[in-house]
Every structure is written in C-alpha cells, then in structure tokens.
C-alpha positions in Angstrom: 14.2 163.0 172.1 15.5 160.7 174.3 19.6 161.8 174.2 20.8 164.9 173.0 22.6 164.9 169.3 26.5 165.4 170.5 27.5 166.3 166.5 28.7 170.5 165.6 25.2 172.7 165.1 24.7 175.4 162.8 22.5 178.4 163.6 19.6 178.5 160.8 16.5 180.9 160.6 13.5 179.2 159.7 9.4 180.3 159.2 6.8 177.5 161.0 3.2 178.0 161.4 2.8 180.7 164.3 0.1 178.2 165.8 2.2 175.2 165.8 5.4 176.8 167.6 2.8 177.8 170.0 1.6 174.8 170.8 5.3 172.9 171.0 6.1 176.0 173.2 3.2 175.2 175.6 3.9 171.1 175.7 7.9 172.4 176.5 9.1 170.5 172.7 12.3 171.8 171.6 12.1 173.5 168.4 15.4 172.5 167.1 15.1 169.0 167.9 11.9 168.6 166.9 13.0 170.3 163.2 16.0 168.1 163.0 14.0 165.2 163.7 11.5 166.4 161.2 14.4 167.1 158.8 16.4 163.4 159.2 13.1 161.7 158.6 12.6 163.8 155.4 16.3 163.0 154.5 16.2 159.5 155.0 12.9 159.2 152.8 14.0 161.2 149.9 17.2 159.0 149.7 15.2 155.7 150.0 13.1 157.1 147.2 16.5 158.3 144.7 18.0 154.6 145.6 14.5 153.1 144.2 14.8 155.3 141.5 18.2 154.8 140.4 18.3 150.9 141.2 14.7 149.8 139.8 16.1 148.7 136.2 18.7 146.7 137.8 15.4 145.5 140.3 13.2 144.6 136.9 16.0 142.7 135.5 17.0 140.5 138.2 12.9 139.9 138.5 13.0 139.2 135.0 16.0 136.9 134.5 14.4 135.1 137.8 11.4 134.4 136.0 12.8 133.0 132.8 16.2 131.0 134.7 14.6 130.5 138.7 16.7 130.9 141.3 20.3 130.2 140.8 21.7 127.0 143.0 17.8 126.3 143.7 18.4 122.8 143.4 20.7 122.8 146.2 17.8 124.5 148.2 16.7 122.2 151.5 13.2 123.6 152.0 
C-alpha cells in the first residue's frame, strides 16, 4: 500500500490459508492491509452489483422509452 489508512481500527480474528500467510510473511506483506484491501475491493463490487440490481428496471425503461421516443432535445444535437 502506498500510505497507511489514518481511519480508527478494530482488532478482528480471522482464518487464511496457512500456506498463503506464509508466503505474505516471507515477501514482508502486511496482513492487515492486504485483508482490508481484499475486503474494500469485495465491498465496493458487491455494492456495484445491489445498485445494478436495484436500478436495472429503471435502466430497461429509459432503454425502452429511448427506443420508441429517441433522444430527447436530439434535434438540438450538433454532431
């Protein structure tokens, strides 16, 4: 990481595969940081994927009414 996180830290037990803490251990990774990285990226794809979710029938029916009215103020359009 390139700067540490400056936000309050809770202490957490977790389990990881004996062979990969191993490994981070010899190439001197930080556990923790490596986990919260691990952790944000797994937050920020799950709420990407419950936006999609929630916002796709408002998605569809902007597509559709697109399709059947083009785009509004289109004929103002200079390209």
């Amino acid at each position: 990481m390139n700067s540490p996180i400056k936000t309050p830290r809770r202490s957490t037990n977790i389990s990881l595969a004996t062979e990969l803490v191993d490994q981070a251990k010899a190439l001197d990774i930080n556990l923790s940081r490596a986990c919260e990285a691990g952790l944000e990226s797994a937050l920020k794809e799950e709420r990407k994927r419950r936006w999609l979710e929630e916002n796709t029938p408002a998605i569809e029916a902007w597509n559709t009414w697109m399709e059947e009215n083009e785009l509004p103020l289109a004929k103002y359009r200079m390209f």
